[in-house]
C-alpha positions in Angstrom: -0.8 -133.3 -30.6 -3.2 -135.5 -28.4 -6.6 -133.8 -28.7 -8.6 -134.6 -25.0 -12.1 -135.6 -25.3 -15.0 -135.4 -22.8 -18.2 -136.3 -23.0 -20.7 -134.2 -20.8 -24.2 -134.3 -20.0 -26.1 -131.3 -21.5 -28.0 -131.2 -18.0 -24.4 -129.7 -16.6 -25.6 -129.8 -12.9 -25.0 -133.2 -12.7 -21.9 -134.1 -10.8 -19.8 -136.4 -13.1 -19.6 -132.7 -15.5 -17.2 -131.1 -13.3 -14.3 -132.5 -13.9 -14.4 -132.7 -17.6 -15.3 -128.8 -17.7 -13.2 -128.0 -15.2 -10.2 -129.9 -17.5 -11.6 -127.8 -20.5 -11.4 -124.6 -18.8 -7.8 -125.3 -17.3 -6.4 -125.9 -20.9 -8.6 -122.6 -22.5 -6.5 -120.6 -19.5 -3.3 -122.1 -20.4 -3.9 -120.3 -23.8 -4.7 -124.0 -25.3 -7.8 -124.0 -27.9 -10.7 -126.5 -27.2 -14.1 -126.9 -29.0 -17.1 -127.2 -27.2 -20.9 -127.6 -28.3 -23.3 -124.1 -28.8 -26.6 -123.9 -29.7 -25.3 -123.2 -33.4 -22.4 -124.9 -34.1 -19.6 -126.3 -32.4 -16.8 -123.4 -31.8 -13.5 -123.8 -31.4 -12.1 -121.6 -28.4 -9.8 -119.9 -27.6 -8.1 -117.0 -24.9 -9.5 -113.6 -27.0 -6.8 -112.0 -24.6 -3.9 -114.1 -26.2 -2.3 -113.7 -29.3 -0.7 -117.1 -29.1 -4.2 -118.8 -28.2 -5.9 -116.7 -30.9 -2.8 -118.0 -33.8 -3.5 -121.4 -32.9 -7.0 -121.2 -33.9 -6.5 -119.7 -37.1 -3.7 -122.7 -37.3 -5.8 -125.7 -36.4 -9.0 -124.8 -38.7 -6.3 -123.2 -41.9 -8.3 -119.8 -41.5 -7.1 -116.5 -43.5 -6.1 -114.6 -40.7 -8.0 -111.7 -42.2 -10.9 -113.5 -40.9 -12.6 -112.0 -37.7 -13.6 -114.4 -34.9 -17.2 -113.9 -33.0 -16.2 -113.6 -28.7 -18.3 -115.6 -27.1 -19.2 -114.2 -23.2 -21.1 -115.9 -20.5 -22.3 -112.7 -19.2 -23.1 -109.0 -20.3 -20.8 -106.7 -17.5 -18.0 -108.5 -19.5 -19.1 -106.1 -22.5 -17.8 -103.5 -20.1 -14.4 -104.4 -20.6 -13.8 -104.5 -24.3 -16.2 -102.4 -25.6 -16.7 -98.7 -25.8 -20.4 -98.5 -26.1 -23.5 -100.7 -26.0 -26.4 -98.7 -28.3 -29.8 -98.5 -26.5 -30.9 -100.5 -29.7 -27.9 -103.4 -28.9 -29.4 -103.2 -25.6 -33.1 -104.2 -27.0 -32.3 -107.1 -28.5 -29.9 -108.4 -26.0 -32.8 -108.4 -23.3 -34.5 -110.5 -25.8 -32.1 -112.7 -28.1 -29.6 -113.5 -25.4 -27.9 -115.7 -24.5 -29.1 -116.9 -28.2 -28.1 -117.2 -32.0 -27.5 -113.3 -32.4 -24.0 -112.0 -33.1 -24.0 -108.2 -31.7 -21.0 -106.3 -33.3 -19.9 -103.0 -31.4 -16.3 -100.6 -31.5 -13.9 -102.1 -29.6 -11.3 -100.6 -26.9 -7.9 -100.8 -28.0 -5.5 -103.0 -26.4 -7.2 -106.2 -24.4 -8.4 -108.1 -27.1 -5.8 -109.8 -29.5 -5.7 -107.9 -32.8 -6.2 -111.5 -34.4 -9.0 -111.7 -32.9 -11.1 -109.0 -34.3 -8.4 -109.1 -37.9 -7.3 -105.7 -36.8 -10.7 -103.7 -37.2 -11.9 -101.7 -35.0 -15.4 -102.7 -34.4 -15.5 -106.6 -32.4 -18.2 -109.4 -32.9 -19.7 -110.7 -29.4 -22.0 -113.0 -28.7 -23.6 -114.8 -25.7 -24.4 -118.7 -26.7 -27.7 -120.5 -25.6 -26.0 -123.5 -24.7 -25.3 -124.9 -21.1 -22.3 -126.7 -21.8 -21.2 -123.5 -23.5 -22.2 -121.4 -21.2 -20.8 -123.0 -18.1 -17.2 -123.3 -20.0 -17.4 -119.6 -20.6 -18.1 -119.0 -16.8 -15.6 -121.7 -15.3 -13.0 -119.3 -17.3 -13.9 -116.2 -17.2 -12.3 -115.2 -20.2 -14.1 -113.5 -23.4 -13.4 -116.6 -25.7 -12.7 -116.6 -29.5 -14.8 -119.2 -31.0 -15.3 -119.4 -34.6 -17.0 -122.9 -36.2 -14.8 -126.1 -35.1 -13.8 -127.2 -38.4 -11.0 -127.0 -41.4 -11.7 -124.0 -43.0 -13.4 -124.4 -46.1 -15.4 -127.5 -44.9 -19.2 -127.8 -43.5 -20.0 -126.7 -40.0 -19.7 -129.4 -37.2 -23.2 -129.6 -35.4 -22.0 -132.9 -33.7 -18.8 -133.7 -31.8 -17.9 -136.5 -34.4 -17.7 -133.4 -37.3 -15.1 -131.7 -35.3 -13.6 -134.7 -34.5 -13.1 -135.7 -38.2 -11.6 -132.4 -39.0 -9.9 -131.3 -35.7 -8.2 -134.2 -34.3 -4.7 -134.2 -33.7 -4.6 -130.5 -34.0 -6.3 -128.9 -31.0 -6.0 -129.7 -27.2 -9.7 -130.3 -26.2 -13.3 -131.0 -27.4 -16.2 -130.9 -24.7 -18.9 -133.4 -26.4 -22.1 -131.8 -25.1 -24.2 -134.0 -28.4 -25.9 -132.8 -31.2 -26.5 -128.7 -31.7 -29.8 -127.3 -32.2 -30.4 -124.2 -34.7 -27.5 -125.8 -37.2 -26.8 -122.8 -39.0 -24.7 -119.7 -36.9 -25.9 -116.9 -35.4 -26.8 -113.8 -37.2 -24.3 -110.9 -37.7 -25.5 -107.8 -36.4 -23.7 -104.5 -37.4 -24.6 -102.0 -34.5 -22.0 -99.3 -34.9 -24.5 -97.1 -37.2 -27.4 -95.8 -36.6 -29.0 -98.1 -38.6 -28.4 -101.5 -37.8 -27.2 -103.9 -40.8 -26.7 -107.4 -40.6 -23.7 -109.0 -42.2 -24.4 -112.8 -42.1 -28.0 -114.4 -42.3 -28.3 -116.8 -39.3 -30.9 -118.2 -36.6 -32.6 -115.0 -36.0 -34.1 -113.7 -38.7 -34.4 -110.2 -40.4 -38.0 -110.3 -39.3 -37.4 -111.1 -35.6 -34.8 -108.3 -35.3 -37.2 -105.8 -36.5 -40.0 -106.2 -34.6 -37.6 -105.1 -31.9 -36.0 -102.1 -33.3 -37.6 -101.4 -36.9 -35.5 -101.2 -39.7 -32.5 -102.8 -40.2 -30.2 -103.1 -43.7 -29.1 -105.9 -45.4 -25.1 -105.3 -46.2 -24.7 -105.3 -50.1 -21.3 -106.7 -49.3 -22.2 -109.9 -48.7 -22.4 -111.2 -52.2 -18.6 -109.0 -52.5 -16.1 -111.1 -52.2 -13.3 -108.0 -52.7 -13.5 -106.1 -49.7 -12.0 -107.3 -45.9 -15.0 -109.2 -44.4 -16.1 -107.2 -41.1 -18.0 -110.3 -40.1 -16.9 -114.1 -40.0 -18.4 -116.1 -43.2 -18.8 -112.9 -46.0 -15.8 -113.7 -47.5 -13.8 -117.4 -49.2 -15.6 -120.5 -50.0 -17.5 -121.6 -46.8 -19.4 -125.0 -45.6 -18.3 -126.9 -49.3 -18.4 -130.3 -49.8 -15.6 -132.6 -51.5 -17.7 -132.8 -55.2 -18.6 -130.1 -56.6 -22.2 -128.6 -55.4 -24.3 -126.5 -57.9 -27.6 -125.3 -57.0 -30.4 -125.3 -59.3 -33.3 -123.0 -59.9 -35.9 -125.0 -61.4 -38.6 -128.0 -60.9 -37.6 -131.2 -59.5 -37.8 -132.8 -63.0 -35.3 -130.0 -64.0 -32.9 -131.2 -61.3 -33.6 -135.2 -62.8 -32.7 -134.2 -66.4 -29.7 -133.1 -65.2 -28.9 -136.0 -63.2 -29.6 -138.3 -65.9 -27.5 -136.5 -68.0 -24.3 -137.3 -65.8 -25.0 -140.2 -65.2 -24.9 -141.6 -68.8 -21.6 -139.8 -68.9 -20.3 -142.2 -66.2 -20.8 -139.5 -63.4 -22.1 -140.5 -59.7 -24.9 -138.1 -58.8 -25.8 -136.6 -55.4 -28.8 -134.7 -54.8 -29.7 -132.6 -51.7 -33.6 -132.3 -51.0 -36.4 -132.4 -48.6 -38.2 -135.2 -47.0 -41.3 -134.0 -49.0 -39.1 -134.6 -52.4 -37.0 -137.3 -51.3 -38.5 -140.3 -53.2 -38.7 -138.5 -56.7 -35.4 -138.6 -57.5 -33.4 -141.2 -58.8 -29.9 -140.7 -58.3 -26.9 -142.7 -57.3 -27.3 -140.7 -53.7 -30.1 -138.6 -52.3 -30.1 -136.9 -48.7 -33.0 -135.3 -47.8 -32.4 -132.5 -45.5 -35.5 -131.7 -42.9 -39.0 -130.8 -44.3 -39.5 -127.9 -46.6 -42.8 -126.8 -45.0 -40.1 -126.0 -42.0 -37.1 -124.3 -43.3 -35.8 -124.8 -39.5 -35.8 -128.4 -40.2 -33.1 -127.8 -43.4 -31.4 -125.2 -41.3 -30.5 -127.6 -38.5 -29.4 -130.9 -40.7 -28.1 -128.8 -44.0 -24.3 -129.6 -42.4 -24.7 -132.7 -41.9 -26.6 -133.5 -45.0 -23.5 -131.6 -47.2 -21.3 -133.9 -44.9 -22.8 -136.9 -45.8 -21.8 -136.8 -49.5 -18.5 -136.7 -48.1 -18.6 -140.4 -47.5 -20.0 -141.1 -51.1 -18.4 -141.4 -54.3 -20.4 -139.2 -55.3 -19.0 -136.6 -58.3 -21.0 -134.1 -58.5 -24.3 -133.0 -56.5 -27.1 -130.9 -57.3 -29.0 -129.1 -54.6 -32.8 -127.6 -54.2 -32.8 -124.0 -53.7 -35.4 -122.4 -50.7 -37.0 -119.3 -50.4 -34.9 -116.7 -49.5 -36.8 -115.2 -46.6 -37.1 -115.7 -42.6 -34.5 -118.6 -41.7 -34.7 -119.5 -45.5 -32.4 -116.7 -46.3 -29.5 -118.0 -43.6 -29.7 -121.8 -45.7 -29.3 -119.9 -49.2 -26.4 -117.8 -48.0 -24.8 -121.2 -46.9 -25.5 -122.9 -50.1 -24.6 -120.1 -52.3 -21.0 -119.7 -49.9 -20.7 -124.1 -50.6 -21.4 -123.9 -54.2 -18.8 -120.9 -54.9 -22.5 -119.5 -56.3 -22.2 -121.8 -59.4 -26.4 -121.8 -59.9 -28.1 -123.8 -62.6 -30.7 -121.2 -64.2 
């Protein structure tokens, strides 16, 4: 397959955007998938509507099928069509997180959406993206749109066209190059079905954000168990991994040194993932440093890129700083935990 590319001013008033949108939009309609730019990650979309557009998402990133995919909408009345209810609460924190990094999930009306899409459960992830590439795309179609993170399964999250590229090409129709993403990490995961909110995957708004809205919200035991049938996209198989084996370590930086040292007199090439404030410490045969550790929003918005850059090392093994597991902090560890297969150094 020849995958299309177009690159598109993020400023999408501007004239020359048009017909590269317009050509996206055409193929998302013909039930063809094409990845596009949010202010998360790059998604890879697709007709929710479709079953055929929906399988050939799941085919190009190598997904479980058991996996549910987020709908991404460009405005709220679509809600009306797929959903049964919005909760007054839902409503809250759409007036104030949307379009934005916050996943609502809600019980779904049977038979419009494609039962790959929501992995045939009954509750369905939406969210509106705070992107205006994105968000023109999702308005030039007017479809709900399908869009989990536009890479092989398994692999880092693209934040930059050249990441889906790398992974994608050859195997989906279309990607929309709108430049680098913002936030980095995905959106939160927000359960509203109960009474009690519970959020299901750590992401760009935080745990404290959402209750300052609506009070108390859960945290879902389930995401550290890897048993049960995920309800949200990312609680369940290894997620964002690079090639070598990443292991995170709990400790001081001299800690993470000995250990280096130590594989590297047994012939091993050494990564290490850090922060600009620990950068120069370490002697390694690679180091990344990953934003500033002062602000966690820094790491959350080059951690994909950093775990993609060992990719194009020799490197063997890496070892990785662990943050704070708290406000956007608590999104990074649930990544590095999902790309280590939780192997921690204690």
């Amino acid at each position: 397959m020849m995958t299309k590319r177009w690159s598109v001013d993020k400023n999408v008033d501007k004239e020359e955007s048009y017909p590269q949108l317009s050509q996206a939009a055409d193929l998302l309609k013909n039930n063809e998938v094409v990845a596009f730019p949010t202010e998360t990650v790059y998604g890879l979309g697709g007709n929710a509507e479709n079953d055929e557009a929906v399988k050939k998402i799941f085919a190009a990133k190598g997904r479980p099928s058991d996996n549910p995919l987020i709908i991404h909408i460009a405005d709220k009345r679509q809600l009306d069509v797929f959903v049964q209810e919005i909760p007054e609460k839902a409503k809250s924190l759409m007036d104030l997180f949307w379009p934005g990094p916050l996943t609502l999930i809600f019980n779904v009306k049977e038979g419009i959406l494609s039962n790959y899409a929501t992995a045939g459960l009954s509750t369905v992830a939406v969210r509106m993206p705070d992107h205006p590439v994105a968000l023109s795309l999702l308005k030039t179609t007017g479809l709900p749109i399908a869009a989990p993170s536009a890479n092989r399964s398994g692999r880092p999250s693209p934040t930059a066209a050249d990441h889906v590229w790398e992974d994608l090409n050859g195997r989906i129709a279309g990607l929309v190059d709108g430049g680098p993403t913002g936030v980095g990490v995905e959106s939160t995961v927000l359960d509203c079905t109960d009474a009690t909110p519970v959020i299901l995957r750590p992401g760009g708004i935080t745990k404290e954000q959402i209750e300052a809205v609506i009070a108390n919200v859960h945290i879902d035991p389930a995401l550290a168990d890897q048993g049960q049938a995920p309800k949200s996209p990312g609680m369940k198989y290894r997620h964002y991994a690079p090639d070598a084996p990443l292991y995170l370590v709990e400790g001081t930086r001299e800690k993470i040194q000995q250990l280096v040292d130590e594989k590297r007199q047994e012939g091993h090439s050494v990564g290490v993932l850090t922060t600009a404030e620990n950068r120069e410490f370490y002697h390694a045969d690679f180091v990344f440093a990953c934003g500033q550790r002062e602000h966690l929003e820094t790491v959350a918005s080059s951690l994909y890129e950093a775990l993609r850059h060992f990719n194009h090392t020799d490197a063997d093994i890496i070892y990785s700083e662990m943050f704070p597991d708290e406000g956007v902090g608590q999104a990074i560890m649930n990544r590095l935990m999902k790309a280590a297969g939780h192997r921690v150094i204690r």
